[in-house]
C-alpha positions as CSV (number, residue, x, y, z in Angstrom):
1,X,0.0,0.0,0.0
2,X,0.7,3.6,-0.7
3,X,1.0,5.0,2.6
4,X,4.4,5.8,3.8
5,X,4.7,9.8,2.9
6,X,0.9,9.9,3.8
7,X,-0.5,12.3,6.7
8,X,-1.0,10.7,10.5
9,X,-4.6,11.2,11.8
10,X,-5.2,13.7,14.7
11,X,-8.5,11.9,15.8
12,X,-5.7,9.3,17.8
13,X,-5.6,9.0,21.1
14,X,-4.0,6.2,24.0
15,X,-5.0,4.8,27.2
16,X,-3.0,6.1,29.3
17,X,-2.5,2.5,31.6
18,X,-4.9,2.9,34.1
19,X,-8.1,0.9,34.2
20,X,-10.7,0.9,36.9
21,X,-12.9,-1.3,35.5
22,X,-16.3,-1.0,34.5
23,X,-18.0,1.4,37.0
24,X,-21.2,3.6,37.4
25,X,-25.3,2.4,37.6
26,X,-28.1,3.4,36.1
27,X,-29.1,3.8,32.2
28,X,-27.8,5.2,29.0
29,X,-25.8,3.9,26.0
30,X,-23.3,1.1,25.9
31,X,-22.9,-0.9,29.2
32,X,-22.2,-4.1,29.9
33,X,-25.4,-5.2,27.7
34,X,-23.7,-3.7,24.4
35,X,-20.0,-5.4,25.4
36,X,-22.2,-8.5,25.9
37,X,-23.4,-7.9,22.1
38,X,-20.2,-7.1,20.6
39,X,-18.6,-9.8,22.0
40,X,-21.3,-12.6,20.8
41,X,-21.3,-10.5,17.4
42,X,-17.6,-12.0,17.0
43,X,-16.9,-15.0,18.7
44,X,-20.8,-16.1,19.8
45,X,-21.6,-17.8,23.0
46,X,-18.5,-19.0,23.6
47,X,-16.8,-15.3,23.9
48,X,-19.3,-14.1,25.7
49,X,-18.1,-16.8,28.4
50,X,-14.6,-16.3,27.9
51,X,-15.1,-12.8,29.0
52,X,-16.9,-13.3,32.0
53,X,-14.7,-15.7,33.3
54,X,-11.9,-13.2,32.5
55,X,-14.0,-10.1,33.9
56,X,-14.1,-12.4,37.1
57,X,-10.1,-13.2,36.7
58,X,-9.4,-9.4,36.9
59,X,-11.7,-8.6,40.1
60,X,-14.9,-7.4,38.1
61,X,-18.3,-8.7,38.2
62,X,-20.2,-8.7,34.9
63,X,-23.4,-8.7,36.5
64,X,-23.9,-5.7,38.7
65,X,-25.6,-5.5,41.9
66,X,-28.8,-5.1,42.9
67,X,-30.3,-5.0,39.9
68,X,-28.9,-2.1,38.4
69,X,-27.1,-1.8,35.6
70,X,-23.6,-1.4,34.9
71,X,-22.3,1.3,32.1
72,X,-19.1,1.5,30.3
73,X,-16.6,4.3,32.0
74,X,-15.2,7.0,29.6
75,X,-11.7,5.6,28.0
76,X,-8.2,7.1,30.2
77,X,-6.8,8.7,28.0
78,X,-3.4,9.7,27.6
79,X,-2.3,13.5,28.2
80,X,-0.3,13.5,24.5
81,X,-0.2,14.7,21.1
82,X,-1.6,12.5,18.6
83,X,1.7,12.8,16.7
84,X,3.3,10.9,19.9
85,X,0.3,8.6,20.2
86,X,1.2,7.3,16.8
87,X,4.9,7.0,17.1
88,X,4.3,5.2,20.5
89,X,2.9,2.4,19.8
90,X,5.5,1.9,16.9
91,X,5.4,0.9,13.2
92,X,2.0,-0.6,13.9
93,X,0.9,3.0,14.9
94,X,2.1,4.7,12.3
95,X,0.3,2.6,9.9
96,X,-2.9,2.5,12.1
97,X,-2.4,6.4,11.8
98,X,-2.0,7.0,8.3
99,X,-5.3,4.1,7.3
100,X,-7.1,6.0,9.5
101,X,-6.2,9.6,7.9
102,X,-7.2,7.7,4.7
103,X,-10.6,6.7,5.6
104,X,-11.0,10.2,6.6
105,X,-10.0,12.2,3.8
106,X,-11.6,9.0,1.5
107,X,-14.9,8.8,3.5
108,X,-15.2,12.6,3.5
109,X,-15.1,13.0,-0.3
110,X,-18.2,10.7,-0.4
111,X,-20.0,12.3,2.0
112,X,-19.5,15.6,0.2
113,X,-20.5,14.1,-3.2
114,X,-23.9,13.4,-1.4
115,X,-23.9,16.7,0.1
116,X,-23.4,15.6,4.2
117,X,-20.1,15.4,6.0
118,X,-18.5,13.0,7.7
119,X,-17.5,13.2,11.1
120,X,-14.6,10.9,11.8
121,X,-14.7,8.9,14.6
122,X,-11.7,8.1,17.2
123,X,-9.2,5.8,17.1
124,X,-7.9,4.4,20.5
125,X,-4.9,2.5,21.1
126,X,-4.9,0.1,24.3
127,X,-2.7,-2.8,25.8
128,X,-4.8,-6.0,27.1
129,X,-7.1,-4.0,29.2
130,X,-9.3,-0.9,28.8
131,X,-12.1,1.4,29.5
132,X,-14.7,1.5,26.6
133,X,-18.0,3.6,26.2
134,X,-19.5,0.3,25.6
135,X,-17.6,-1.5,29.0
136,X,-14.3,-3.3,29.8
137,X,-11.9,-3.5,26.5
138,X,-10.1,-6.6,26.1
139,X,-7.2,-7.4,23.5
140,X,-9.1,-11.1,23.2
141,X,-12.0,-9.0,21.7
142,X,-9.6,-8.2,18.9
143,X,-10.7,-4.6,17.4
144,X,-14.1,-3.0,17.6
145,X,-16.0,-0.1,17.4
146,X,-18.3,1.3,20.3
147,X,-20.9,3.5,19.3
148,X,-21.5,4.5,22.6
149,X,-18.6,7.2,22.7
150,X,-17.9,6.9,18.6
151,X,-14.1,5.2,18.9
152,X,-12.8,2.1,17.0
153,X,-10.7,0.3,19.7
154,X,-7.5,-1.7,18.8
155,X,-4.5,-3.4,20.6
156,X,-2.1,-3.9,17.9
157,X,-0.9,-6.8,18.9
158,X,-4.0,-8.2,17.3
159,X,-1.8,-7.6,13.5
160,X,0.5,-10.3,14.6
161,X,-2.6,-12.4,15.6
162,X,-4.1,-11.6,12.5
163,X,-0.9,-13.2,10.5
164,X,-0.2,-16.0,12.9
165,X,-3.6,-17.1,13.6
166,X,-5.2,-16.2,10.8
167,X,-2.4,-16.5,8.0
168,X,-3.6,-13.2,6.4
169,X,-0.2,-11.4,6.0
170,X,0.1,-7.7,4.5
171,X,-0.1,-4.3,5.6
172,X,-3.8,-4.4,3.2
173,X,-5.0,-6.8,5.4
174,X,-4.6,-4.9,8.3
175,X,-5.6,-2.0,6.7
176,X,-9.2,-3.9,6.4
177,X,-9.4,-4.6,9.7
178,X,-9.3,-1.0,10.8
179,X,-11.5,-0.2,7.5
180,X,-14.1,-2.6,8.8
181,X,-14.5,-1.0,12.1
182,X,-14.6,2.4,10.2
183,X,-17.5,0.9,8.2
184,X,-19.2,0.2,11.5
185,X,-19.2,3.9,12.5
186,X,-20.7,4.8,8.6
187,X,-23.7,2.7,10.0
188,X,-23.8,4.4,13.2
189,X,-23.6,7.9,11.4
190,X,-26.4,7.0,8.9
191,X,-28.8,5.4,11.3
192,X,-28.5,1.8,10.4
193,X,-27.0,0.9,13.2
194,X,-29.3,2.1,15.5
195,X,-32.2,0.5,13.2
196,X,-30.5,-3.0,13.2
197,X,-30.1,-2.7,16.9
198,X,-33.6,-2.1,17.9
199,X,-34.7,-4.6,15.5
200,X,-32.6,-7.0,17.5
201,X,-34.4,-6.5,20.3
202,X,-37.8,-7.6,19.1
203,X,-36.2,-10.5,17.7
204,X,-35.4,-13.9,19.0
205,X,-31.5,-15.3,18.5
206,X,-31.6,-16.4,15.1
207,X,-33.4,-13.4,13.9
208,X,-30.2,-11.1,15.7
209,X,-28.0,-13.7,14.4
210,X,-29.1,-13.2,10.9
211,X,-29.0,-9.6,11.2
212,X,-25.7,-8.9,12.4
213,X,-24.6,-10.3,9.6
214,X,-25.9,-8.4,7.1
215,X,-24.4,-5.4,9.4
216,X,-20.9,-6.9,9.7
217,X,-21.5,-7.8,5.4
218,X,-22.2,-4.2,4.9
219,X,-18.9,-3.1,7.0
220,X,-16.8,-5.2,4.7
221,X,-18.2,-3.7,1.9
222,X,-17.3,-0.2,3.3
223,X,-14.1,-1.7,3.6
224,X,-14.4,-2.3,-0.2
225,X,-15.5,1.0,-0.5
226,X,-13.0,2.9,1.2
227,X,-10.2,0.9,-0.1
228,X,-11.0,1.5,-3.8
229,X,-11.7,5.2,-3.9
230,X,-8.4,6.2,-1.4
231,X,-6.0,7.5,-3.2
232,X,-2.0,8.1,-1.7
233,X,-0.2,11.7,-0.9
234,X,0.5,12.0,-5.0
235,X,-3.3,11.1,-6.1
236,X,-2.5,7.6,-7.4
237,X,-4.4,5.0,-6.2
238,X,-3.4,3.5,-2.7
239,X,-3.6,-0.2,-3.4
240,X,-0.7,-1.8,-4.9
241,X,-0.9,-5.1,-6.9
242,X,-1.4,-7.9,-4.4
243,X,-2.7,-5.7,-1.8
244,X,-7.1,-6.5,-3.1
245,X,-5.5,-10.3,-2.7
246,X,-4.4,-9.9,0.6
247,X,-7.7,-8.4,2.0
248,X,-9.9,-11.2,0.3
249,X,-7.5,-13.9,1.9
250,X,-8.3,-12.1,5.5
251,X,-12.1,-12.3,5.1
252,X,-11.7,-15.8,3.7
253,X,-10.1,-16.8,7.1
254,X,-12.3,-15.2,9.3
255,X,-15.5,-16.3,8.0
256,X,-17.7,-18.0,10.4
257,X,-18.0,-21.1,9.1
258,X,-13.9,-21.6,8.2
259,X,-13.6,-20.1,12.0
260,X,-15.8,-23.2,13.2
261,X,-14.2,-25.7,11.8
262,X,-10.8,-24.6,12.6
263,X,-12.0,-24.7,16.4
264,X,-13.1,-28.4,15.4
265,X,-16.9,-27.6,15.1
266,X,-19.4,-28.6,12.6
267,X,-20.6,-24.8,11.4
268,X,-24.0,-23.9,12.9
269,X,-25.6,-21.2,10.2
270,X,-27.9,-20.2,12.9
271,X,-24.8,-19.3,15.1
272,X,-23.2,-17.1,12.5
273,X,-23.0,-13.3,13.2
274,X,-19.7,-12.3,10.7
275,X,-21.5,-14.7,7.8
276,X,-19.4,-17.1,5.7
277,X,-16.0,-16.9,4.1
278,X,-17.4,-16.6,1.0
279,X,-20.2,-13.8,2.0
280,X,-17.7,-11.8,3.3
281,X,-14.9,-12.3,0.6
282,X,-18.2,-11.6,-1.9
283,X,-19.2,-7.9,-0.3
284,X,-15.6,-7.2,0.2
285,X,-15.0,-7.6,-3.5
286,X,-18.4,-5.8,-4.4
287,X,-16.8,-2.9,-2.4
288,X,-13.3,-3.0,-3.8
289,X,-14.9,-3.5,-7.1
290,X,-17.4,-1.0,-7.7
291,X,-16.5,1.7,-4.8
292,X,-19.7,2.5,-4.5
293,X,-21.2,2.5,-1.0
294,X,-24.9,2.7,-2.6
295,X,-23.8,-1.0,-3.7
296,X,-24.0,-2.4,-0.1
297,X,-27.1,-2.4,1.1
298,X,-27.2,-6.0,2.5
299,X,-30.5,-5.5,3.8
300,X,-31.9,-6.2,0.5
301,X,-32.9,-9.1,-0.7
302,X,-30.0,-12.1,-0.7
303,X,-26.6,-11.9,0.6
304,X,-24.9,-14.4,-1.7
305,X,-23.2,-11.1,-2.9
C-alpha cells in the first residue's frame, strides 16, 4: 500500500495504563449489555463466556448489583499529542495512523459528493485492558468499534494475531481490519446501526444472528469501498498489486464457518454473526470493485453477494 509519505490522523488518542474497571449504575448507551453484544457479534456464545470468566479473573463482576445496571466508563486517556500517540505504539501505529487519515479524507469525499459530512470517529490504542464507552476492553475481543462514545478500539498486537492465527499477512489486510471498524461507525452515522439494533431487540436469537450479519456484510463492503476510492499523498491509487489479494484472503479466514471448523466444530448457520467466508470475501469484492457504497445495502434481498 501507498502509505508511507501519507499524513498521521489527529483523531488518535491512547489509554494512558490505568483501568478501573467497568464502574457507574443506572441507564444510558453502551454498558455491559452492548459489550455483551459485541462480544457474541464475534466470537458467539462461547466469547461471551470467555469474557466473564476473565472479567471475574481481573476482580470485576459482569453482573452488577442489585439489579442495576452497569455502564461502560469513559476511555483514560493519555495527556499527548496524537503525533506521539502514533509514534508510541511503533510501526504498527504509524500505519494504524496513516489508514485512518485515509478513511477520513476518502470517507469525506463521499459524503460531500452526497452533500453531508463526515464526522470521523476516534481511534484508541490500548494494551490488554481498557475502559470502553460500551464497558471493559479486552485485547481477546480483537478490534471493535463502540458506538457509545464513537471510537474504533484496537491493541495492535492483534496484527500479529491476525498473521499468525489467521495466516492473512500484508499491511492491506490490516488495513481492512481498521476499514471494517470504520465501516461500522458509517452505520452508526447513517442510522442503520441504531435500526439494526432495535430490531434486534424484538427479535429472538436467530433473527439477531441473521441480522448482524448483514451489518458486519455491509462493514466489509465499506471496507471495499473505502479501499477503492483512497488515493496516496500524490493522487495515485493507494492499493498496490497484491494488496485486493491480501484483504480477500483475511475475510476468507475469518469467516464463520472456516472459524468453526478450525475450532473443530461442525458450522452452525444459525450461530453465524460475521457470515461465511465466502459472504464476506463476496461484499468485500463488491466494495473493492465497484466503490460505490450505494452497492451495499445487505438489507436487500439475498446476501450471496
Amino acid at each position: 500500500m501507498r502509505l508511507d509519505d501519507y499524513r498521521e490522523s489527529s483523531n488518535v488518542e491512547q489509554d494512558s495504563g490505568r483501568s478501573s474497571g467497568l464502574g457507574g449504575f443506572g441507564g444510558g448507551g453502551g454498558g455491559i449489555g452492548l459489550l455483551f453484544a459485541l462480544v457474541g457479534s464475534r466470537f458467539g456464545i462461547g466469547g461471551i463466556i470467555i469474557l466473564v470468566l476473565g472479567m471475574f479473573l481481573f476482580g470485576l463482576n459482569p453482573f452488577g448489583g442489585g439489579g442495576s445496571q452497569m455502564v461502560g466508563q469513559s476511555p483514560q486517556v493519555a495527556s499527548q499529542s496524537a503525533a506521539q500517540t502514533c509514534a508510541n505504539n511503533g510501526a504498527a501505529g504509524h500505519f494504524s495512523c496513516r489508514v485512518l487519515a485515509s478513511t477520513e479524507d476518502t470517507w469525506g469525499r463521499l459524503f460531500q459528493q452526497g452533500g453531508e459530512t463526515y464526522t470521523p470517529p476516534k481511534l484508541h490504542f490500548y494494551s490488554q485492558r481498557g475502559n470502553s464507552g460500551c464497558g471493559e476492553a479486552m485485547s481477546a475481543m480483537g478490534p471493535f468499534y463502540c458506538p457509545s462514545d464513537q471510537r474504533v478500539y484496537l491493541d495492535t498486537e492483534f496484527f500479529d494475531e491476525l498473521q499468525t492465527r489467521f495466516h492473512a499477512a500484508g499491511d492491506f489486510a490490516q488495513a481492512y481490519v481498521i476499514a471494517h471498524e470504520v465501516g461500522h461507525h458509517i452505520q452508526y452515522l447513517t442510522g442503520t446501526a441504531d435500526k439494526v439494533r432495535r430490531e434486534q431487540q424484538a427479535s429472538d436469537e436467530k433473527g439477531a444472528n441473521a441480522l448482524q450479519v448483514r451489518m458486519e456484510l455491509q462493514a466489509d463492503c465499506y471496507a471495499g469501498v473505502w479501499a477503492a476510492n483512497a488515493k496516496d499523498a500524490h493522487g495515485q491509487p493507494l492499493l498496490e498489486p497484491g494488496d485486493a489479494e491480501e484483504g480477500l484472503r483475511a475475510a476468507q479466514a475469518i469467516g464463520d464457518d472456516t472459524l468453526q471448523r478450525s475450532a473443530g466444530r461442525t458450522p452452525v448457520p444459525d450461530s453465524f454473526t460475521h457470515g461465511t467466508s465466502a459472504e464476506r470475501v463476496a461484499w468485500l469484492k463488491r466494495g473493492l470493485q465497484g466503490g460505490d457504497p450505494s452497492k451495499c445495502d445487505t438489507f436487500a434481498g439475498s446476501i450471496d453477494g
